[in-house]
N, C-alpha and C positions, 0 to 999 in steps of 0.2 A: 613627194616627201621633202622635208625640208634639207637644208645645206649644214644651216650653223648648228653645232651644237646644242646650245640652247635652246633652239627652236624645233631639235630633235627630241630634247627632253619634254620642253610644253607641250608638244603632239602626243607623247605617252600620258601625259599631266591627265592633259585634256578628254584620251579615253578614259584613264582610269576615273575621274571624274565623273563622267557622264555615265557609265555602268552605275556606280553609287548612286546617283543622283535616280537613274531608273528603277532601282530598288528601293530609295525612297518615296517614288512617287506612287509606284504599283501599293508600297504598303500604305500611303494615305488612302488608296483608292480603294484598297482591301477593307478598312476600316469601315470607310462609308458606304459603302455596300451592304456589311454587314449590320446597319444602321437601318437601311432601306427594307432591308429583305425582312427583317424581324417588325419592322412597320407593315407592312405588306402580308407577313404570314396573324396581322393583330398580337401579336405578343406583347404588350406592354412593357410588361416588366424587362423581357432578353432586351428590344428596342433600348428599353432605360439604362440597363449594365450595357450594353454595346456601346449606347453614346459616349455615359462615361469613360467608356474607355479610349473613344475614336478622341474627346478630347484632345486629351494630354500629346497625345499623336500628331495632329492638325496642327497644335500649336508652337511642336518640336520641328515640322516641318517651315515655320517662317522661321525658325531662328537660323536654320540649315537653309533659307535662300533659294527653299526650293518651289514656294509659291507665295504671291506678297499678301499681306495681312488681308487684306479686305476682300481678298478669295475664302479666304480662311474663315473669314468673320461669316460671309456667307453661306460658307458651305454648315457653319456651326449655329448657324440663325436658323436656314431652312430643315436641316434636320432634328432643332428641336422643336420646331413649328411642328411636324410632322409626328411628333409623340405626343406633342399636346393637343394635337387635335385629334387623335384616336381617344380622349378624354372624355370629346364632347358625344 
């Protein structure tokens, strides 16, 4: 454990930090799952309302630092690939 003060408090920073940060991740990952599963059970339409909603989520997550844009962009490429090809 740390000595200085300061560096007693960054150590607290630091968990509380990373708890949030875990619960932000599990919920992007909650999202696109539920993207997946409604792909996978053919539902088009829930797949459609899920994305829209995993959206705004995915995209809340790069401004919170918690994954950088071009994860994002993929993860939001391939899961609309994935409803537009239960189209074909």
């Amino acid at each position: 454990m740390a000595n200085i003060k300061s560096a007693r408090k960054r150590a607290k920073q630091a968990i509380k930090a990373r708890h949030q940060n875990m619960g932000f991740r599990s919920k992007l990952r909650t999202h696109i799952k539920s993207v997946i599963t409604a792909v996978q059970k053919g539902d088009k339409a829930g797949a459609t309302a899920a994305y829209k909603a995993a959206v705004p989520v995915i995209d809340s997550m790069i401004n919170k630092g918690i994954v950088p844009k071009n994860k994002a962009a993929r993860h939001k490429s391939r899961l609309n690939k994935m409803i537009k090809a239960m189209a074909a």
